[in-house]
C-alpha positions, 0 to 999 in steps of 0.5 A: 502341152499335149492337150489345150485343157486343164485336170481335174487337180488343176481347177480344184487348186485354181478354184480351190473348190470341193470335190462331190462325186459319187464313189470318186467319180471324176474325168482327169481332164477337162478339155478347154474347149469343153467348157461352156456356161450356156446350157441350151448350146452344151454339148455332149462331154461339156464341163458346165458352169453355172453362172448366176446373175439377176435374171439367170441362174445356172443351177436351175439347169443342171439336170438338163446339162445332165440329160444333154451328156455334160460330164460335170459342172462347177457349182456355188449352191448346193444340189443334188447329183443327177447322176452317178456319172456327173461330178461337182465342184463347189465354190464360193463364187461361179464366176470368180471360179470362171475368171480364175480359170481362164487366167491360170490357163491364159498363163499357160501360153506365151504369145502377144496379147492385145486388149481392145477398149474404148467408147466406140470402134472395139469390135471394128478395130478389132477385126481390122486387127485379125484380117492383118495379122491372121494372115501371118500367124494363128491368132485367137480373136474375140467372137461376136460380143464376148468382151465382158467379164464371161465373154473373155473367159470362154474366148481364153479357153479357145487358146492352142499352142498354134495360137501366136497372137490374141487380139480380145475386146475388153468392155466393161460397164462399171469401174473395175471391169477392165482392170480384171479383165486386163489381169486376166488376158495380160495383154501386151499391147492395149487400145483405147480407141475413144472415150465417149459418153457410152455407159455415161448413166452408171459411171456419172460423167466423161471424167470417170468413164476415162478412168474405168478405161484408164484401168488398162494402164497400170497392168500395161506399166508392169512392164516398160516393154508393153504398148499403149496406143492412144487416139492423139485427137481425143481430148484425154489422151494427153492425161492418159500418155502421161500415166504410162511408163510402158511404150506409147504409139498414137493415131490421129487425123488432126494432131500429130501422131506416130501414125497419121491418115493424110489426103482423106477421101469420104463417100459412096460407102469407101474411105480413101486416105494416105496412111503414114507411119514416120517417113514411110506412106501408102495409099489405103482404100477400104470399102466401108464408109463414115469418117470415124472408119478412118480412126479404126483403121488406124488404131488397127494399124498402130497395133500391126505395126507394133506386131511386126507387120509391114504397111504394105501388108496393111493396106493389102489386108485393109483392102479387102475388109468387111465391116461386122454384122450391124456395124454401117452396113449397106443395103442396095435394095431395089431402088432404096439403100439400107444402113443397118448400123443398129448394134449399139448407140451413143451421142457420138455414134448416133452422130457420125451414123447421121452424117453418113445417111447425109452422105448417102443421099436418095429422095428421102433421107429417113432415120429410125432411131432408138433410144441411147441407154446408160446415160443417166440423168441426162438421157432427156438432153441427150435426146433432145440433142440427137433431134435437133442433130438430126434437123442439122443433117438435112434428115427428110423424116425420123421415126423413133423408138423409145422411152426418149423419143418424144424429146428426140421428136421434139429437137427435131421438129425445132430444127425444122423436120416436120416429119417427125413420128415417135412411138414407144411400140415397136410394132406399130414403128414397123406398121406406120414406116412400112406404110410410109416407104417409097422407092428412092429412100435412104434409110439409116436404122440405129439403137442402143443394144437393148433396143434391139434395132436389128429385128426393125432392119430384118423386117426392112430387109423384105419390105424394101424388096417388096415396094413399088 
């Protein structure tokens, strides 16, 4: 293969779509890289799909992909061509025709693909995963937040024949999610890191959010040669290693496992511990903090030894990792420290994040706290657990944001915080904890992804620099 892309043929037959061009007008081929479903990053050659959802619709944009040089675009609803120079493809379903896409062209290559999913540690274990093992071939890895059913897709389109390995996240809201995506990146090695109470409120209980990541594992049946590892402390992992006829590796703290982490040391933002992979052991040091580290890392591990890599390659690689943009990051500003851990948030993260601020100490402890989304008709004991969690910690002051965080506030006052301040204005939050700052402080800032928790840890960022 000459050309990582598609022809024109080829995506009319994938799609089974309908050419609209004036006097046949078409390219013959459509590099992969070129093809994009956001208009306002489309660059000049793109090949544009326009996607619908209820609160966008692509179609509205097709004169301007158009003026920015798109060569085309896949359609659903019907329109006018801006151009004699732009071609449509009509189909029944935009997205659909994506996914189709990106699957004939994921069979385009053989390499070993790993599929991550889980309630909590994706992205982390995820790019533990790439620092391992990019350093010994070319490997495509997820970007930012591209684990859906668009974001697998366009991650799939960057494939090359250089490309050995592909190591993908796989989120999903609703049952079904991850059994499409698995059919469409065909992975060779799966992950379910944890199964927590994230997306608790569409799915309804525990129970069948272990069955949306289970999905996983009847395509990994496919073939007895595929792998799953599975988290031996997780309370359905016994269920889950019963449903596989594929290979099972497994990681643990507690129970025993094909890959442990013994002599654990915790604190001053670096985990420390003794990894072990049957009768082999090696020290691991990482500078990244929090207990529930130690399980990515060995998720992460679990994977590379599958692929072939040596522990000492992992604990060198290890090493010199970084955690990613608002995932426990730290913050030395002045005399105050910052965790910005605000990219997403369940019961069970909020906790660990709270025993982390606990680690860090400093003259006050101060937790920002937005609301946990997705979790049904529970939310308000969830909430109120998260106050009365917080109290438990020994947090000195909570500010809290949402439509929750009155019952946040008011577990947290029961528990003993008497500095407990709830606002459902984001900027008034901002106003009244800018005023309330001293040097010394130890702050945690933490949300679900809708809360947008990183604009209060931006802002942080200049005033921490700024108090006397």
């Amino acid at each position: 293969m000459s050309q990582a892309g598609l022809s024109i043929k080829e995506i009319l037959e994938v799609t089974e779509g309908k050419l609209i061009s004036k006097k046949g007008f078409s390219p013959s081929f459509i590099p992969s890289r070129k093809i994009s479903t956001d208009s306002r990053k489309l660059k000049k050659g793109d090949f544009f799909i326009a996607l619908q959802g209820r609160r966008f619709n692509g179609h509205r944009f097709i004169e301007e992909v158009n003026k920015k040089g798109a060569c085309g675009a896949i359609i659903s609803e019907p329109a006018p061509l801006p151009s004699p120079h732009f071609f449509f493809i009509e189909v029944e379903d935009t997205l659909f025709a994506l996914q189709e896409i990106a699957l004939y062209y994921r069979k385009k290559f053989s390499l070993s693909c790993v599929g991550i999913t889980g309630s909590n540690g994706k992205t982390t274990v995820k790019e533990m995963v790439w620092q391992i093992v990019s350093s010994k071939h070319s490997t495509l890895k997820s970007e930012g937040n591209f684990n859906n059913q668009i974001g697998v897709p366009l991650t799939l389109f960057k494939l090359s024949p250089c490309h050995k390995w592909a190591i993908l996240e796989m989120g999903m809201n609703s049952r079904g999610e991850i059994a499409r995506l698995a059919e469409i990146i065909e992975p060779n090695i799966g992950v379910i890191t944890n199964i927590h109470h994230s997306h608790i409120g569409p799915l309804g209980s525990l129970a069948e959010i272990k069955e949306a990541k289970a999905e996983l594992i009847p395509w990994l049946n496919k073939n007895e040669a595929n792998w799953l590892a599975l988290n031996k402390d997780n309370y359905w992992t016994s269920e889950l290693q019963r449903r596989a006829r594929c290979r099972v590796i497994t990681f643990a703290i507690e129970n025993q496992a094909d890959v442990k982490a013994h002599s654990i040391v915790s604190g001053k933002g670096r985990i420390s511990f003794t990894l072990i992979y049957r009768k082999n052991k090696i020290p691991v040091s990482i500078a990244i903090p929090g207990l529930y580290n130690i399980y990515n890392a060995l998720a992460a591990s679990a994977v590379s030894l599958v692929l072939g890599i040596s522990l000492p390659d992992i604990a060198q690689s290890l090493a010199s990792f970084k955690l990613p943009p608002m995932h426990s990051q730290l913050y030395i500003l002045d005399d105050c420290q910052l965790i910005d851990d605000s990219y997403n948030a369940n019961p069970e993260s909020m906790k660990e994040a709270l025993k982390l601020l606990q680690e860090r100490g400093g003259q006050r402890k101060i937790a920002i706290l937005g609301d946990m989304l997705e979790l049904g008709n529970e939310a308000g004991l969830y909430h109120y657990q998260l106050g009365k969690q917080a109290g438990e910690s020994d947090i000195d002051v909570l500010f809290v944001l949402g439509e929750f965080s009155r019952e946040v506030s008011r577990g947290a006052r029961e528990a003993g915080i008497k500095n407990a301040f709830f606002f459902q204005d984001r900027e008034k939050l901002k106003n009244e904890l800018f005023s309330y700052l001293k040097k010394g402080d130890s702050l945690l800032v933490k949300g679900s992804r809708g809360m947008k928790m990183e604009e209060i840890v931006k802002d942080l960022k200049e005033r921490l620099c700024c108090i006397s």
